[in-house]
SEPAPA-250019 format. One record per residue (C-alpha): residue in three letters; chain; x negated, y, z. Coordinates in nm, 3 decimals. Each point is the difference from the previous one (the first is absolute). Layout:
N
@type->ALA; mol->A; c1->X; c2->Y; c3->Z
...
This chain:
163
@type->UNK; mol->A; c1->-15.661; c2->2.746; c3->-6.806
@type->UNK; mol->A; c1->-0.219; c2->0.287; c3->0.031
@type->UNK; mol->A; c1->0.018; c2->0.293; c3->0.144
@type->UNK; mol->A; c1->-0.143; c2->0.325; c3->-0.087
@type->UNK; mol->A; c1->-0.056; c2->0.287; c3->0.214
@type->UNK; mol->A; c1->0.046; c2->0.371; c3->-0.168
@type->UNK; mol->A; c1->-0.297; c2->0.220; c3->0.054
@type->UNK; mol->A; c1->0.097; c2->0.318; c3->0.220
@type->UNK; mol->A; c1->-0.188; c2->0.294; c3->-0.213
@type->UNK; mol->A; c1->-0.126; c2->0.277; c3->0.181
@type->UNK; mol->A; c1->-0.052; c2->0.278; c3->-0.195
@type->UNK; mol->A; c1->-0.201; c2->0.333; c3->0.117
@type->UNK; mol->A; c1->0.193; c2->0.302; c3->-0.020
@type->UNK; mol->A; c1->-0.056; c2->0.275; c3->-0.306
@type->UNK; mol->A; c1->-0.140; c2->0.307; c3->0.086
@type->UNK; mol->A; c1->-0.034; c2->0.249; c3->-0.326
@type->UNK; mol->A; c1->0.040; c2->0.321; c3->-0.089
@type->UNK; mol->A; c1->0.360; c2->0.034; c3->-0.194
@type->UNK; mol->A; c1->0.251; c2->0.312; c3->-0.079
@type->UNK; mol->A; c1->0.175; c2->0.079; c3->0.272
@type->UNK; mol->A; c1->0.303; c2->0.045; c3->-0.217
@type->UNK; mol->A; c1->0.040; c2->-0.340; c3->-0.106
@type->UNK; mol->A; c1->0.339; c2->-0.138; c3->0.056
@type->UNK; mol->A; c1->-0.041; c2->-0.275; c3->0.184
@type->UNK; mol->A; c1->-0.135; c2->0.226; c3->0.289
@type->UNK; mol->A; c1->0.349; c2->0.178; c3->0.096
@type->UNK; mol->A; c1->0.074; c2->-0.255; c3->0.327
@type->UNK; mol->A; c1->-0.389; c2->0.132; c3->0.084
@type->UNK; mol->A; c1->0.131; c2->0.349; c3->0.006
@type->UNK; mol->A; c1->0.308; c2->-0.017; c3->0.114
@type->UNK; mol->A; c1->-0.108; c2->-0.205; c3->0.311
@type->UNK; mol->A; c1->-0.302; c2->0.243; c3->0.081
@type->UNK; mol->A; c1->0.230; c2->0.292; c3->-0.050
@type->UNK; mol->A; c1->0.246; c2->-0.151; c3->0.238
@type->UNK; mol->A; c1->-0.255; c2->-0.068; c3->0.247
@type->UNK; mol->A; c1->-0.149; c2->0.388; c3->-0.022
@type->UNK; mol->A; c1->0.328; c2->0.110; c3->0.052
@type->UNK; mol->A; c1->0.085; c2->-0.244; c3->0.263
@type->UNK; mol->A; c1->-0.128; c2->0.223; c3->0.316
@type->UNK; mol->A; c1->-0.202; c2->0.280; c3->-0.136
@type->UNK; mol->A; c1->0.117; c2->0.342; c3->-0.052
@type->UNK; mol->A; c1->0.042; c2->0.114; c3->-0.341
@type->UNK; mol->A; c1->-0.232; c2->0.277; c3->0.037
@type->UNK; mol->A; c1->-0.297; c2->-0.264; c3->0.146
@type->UNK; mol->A; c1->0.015; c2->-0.228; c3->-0.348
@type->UNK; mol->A; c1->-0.312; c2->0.027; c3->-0.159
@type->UNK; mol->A; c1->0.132; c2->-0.313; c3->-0.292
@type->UNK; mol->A; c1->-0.100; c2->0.067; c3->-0.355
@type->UNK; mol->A; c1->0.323; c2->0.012; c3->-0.263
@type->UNK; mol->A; c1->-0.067; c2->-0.328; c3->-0.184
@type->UNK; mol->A; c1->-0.059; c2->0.217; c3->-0.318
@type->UNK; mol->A; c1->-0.293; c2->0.224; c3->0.178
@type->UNK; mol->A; c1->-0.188; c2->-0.330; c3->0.022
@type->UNK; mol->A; c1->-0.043; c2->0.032; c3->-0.354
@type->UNK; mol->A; c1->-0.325; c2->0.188; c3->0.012
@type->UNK; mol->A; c1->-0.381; c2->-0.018; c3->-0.100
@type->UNK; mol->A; c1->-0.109; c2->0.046; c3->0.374
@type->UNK; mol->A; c1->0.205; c2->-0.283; c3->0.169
@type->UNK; mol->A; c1->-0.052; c2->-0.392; c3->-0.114
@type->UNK; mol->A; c1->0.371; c2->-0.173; c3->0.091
@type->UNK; mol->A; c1->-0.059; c2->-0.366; c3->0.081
@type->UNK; mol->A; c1->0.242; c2->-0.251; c3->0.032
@type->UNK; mol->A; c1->-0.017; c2->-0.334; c3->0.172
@type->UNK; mol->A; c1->0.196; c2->-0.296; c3->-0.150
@type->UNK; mol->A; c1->0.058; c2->-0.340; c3->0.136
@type->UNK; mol->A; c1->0.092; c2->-0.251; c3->-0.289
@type->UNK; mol->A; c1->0.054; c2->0.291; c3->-0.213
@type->UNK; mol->A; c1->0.252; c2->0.185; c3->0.209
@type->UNK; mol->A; c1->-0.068; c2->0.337; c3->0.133
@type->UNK; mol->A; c1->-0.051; c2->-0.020; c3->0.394
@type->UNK; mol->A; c1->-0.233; c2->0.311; c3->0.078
@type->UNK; mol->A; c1->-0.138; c2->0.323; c3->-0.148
@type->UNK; mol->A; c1->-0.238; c2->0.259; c3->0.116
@type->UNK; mol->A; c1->-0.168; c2->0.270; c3->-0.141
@type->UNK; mol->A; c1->-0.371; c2->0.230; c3->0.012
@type->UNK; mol->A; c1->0.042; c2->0.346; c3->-0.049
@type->UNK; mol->A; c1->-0.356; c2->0.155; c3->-0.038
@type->UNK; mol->A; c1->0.005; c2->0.318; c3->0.208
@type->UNK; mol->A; c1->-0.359; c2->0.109; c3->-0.124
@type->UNK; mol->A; c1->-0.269; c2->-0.193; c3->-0.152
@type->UNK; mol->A; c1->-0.081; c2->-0.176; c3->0.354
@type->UNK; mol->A; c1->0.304; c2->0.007; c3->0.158
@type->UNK; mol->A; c1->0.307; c2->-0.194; c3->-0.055
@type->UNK; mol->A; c1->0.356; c2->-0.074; c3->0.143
@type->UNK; mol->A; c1->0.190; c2->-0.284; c3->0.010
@type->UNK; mol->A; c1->0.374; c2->0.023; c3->-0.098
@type->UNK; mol->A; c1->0.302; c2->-0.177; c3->-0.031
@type->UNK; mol->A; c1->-0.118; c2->-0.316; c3->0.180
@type->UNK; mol->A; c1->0.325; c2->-0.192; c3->0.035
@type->UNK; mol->A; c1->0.033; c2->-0.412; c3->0.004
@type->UNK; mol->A; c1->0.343; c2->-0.155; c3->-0.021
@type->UNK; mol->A; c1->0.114; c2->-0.089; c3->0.333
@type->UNK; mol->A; c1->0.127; c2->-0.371; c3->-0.114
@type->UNK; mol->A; c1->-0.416; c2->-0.053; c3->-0.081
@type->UNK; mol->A; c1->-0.119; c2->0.162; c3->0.306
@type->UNK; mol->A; c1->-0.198; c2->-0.246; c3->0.250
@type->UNK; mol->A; c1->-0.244; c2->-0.122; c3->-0.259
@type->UNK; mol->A; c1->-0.308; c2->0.214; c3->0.011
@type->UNK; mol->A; c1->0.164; c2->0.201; c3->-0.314
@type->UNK; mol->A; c1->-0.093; c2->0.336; c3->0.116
@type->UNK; mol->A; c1->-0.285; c2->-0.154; c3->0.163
@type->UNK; mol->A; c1->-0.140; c2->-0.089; c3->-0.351
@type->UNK; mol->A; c1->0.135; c2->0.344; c3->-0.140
@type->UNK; mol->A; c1->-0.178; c2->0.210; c3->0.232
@type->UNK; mol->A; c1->-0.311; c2->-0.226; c3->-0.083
@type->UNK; mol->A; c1->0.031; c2->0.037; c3->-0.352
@type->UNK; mol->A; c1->0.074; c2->0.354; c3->-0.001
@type->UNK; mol->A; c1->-0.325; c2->0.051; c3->0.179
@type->UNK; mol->A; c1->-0.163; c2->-0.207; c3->-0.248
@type->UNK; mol->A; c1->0.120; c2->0.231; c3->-0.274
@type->UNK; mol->A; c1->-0.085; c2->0.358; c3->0.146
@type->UNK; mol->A; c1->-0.378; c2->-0.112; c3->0.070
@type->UNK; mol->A; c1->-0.002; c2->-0.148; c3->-0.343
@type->UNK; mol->A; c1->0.126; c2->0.344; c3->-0.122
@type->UNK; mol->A; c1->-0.251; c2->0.196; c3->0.214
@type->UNK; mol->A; c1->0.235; c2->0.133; c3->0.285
@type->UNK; mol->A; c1->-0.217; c2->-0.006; c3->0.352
@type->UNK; mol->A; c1->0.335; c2->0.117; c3->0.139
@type->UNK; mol->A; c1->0.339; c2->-0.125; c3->0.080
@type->UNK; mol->A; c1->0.291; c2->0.132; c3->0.186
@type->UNK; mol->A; c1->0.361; c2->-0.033; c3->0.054
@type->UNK; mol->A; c1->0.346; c2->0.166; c3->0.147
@type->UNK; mol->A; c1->0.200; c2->-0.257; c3->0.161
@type->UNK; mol->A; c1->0.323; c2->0.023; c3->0.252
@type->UNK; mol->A; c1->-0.011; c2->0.069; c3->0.326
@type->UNK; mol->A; c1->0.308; c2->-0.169; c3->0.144
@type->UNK; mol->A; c1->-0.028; c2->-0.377; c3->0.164
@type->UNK; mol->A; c1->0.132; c2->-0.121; c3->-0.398
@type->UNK; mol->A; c1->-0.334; c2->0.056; c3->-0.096
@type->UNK; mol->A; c1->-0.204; c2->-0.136; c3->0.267
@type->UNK; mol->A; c1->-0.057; c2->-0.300; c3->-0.196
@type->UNK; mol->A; c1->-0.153; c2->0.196; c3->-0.329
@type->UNK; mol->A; c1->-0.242; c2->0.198; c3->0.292
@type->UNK; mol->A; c1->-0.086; c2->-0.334; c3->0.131
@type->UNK; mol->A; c1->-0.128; c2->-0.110; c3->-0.364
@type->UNK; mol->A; c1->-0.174; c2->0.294; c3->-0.031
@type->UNK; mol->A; c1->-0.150; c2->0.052; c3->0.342
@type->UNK; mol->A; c1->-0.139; c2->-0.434; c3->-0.128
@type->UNK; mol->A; c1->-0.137; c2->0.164; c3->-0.364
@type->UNK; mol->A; c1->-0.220; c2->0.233; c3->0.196
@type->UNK; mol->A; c1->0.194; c2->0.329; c3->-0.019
@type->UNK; mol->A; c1->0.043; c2->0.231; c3->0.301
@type->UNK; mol->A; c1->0.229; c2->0.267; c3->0.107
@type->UNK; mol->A; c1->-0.115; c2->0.335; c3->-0.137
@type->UNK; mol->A; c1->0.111; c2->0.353; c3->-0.096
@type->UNK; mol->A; c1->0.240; c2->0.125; c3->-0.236
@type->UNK; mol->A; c1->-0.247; c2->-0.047; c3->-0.317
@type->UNK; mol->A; c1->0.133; c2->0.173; c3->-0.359
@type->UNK; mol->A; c1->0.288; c2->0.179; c3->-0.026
@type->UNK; mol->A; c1->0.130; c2->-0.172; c3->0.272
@type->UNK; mol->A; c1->0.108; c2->0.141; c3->0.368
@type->UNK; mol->A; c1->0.061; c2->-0.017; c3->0.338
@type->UNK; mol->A; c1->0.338; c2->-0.228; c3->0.009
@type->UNK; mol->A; c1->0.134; c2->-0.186; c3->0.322
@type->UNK; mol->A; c1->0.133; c2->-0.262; c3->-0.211
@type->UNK; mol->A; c1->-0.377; c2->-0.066; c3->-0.184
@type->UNK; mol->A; c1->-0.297; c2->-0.174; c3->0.093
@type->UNK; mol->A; c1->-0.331; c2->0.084; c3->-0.243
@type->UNK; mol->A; c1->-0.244; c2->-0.253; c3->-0.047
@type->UNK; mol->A; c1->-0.361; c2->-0.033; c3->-0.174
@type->UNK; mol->A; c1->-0.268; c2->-0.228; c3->-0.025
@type->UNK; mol->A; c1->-0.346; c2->0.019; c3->-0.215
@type->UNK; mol->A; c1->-0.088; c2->-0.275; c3->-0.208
């Protein structure tokens, strides 16, 4: 008799730029709403409505694994040079894996491709973020001031890096 061993397939996760408004992205929402609203203040949430993503200066990615939606993140061009990065959210179930490690990377990738020498970010200040500031702090960005039409806000940390 013999036997046959099945192949494990690993594939590499999807990373493309997709409508935030597709349906199969609600538990993506829903989750990163629920963890904005977890410890922050309403008046310190600086998340985009799902439908204001919809716009010709932001590119909404979304990260699959075997077809199923497990990140999203978003590049909102502030000026030509200068960009933002929004909405960065990765299901917690799919956290551990380097997801937002590769995210981040890619998203990098994308604003140089699109000219940006410029990136920056709002993130939470409360110990429930500590782990997106660590991936950050690891992608080269560091702490700076209030950049856009953001301000001063005990509950947010500003970062930028060039590229």
């Amino acid at each position: 008799m013999v036997h046959r061993q099945e192949a494990t397939v690993t594939r590499t996760p999807s990373f493309a730029l997709e409508s935030p408004l597709a349906d199969d992205l609600a538990l993506l929402f829903q989750r990163h709403t629920a963890d904005m609203q977890a410890d922050t203040p309403p008046e310190s949430i600086h998340m985009m409505p799902r439908e204001d993503l919809v716009s010709p200066d932001i590119d909404f990615f979304v990260l699959r694994q075997d077809g199923a939606a497990v990140g999203m993140a978003a590049l909102k061009r502030l000026d030509p040079t200068h960009g933002e990065l929004k909405a960065m959210h990765v299901l917690a179930e799919a956290r551990g894996s380097g997801l937002s490690r590769l995210m981040l990377d890619r998203l990098i990738d994308h604003a140089r491709r699109v000219g940006l020498s410029r990136l920056s970010l709002e993130t939470g200040a409360q110990p429930s973020f500590a782990a997106a500031r660590a991936l950050y702090s690891r992608g080269g960005f560091a702490e700076c001031p209030p950049f856009g039409s953001y301000r001063l806000d005990p509950n947010s940390v500003f970062m930028t890096r060039t590229l």
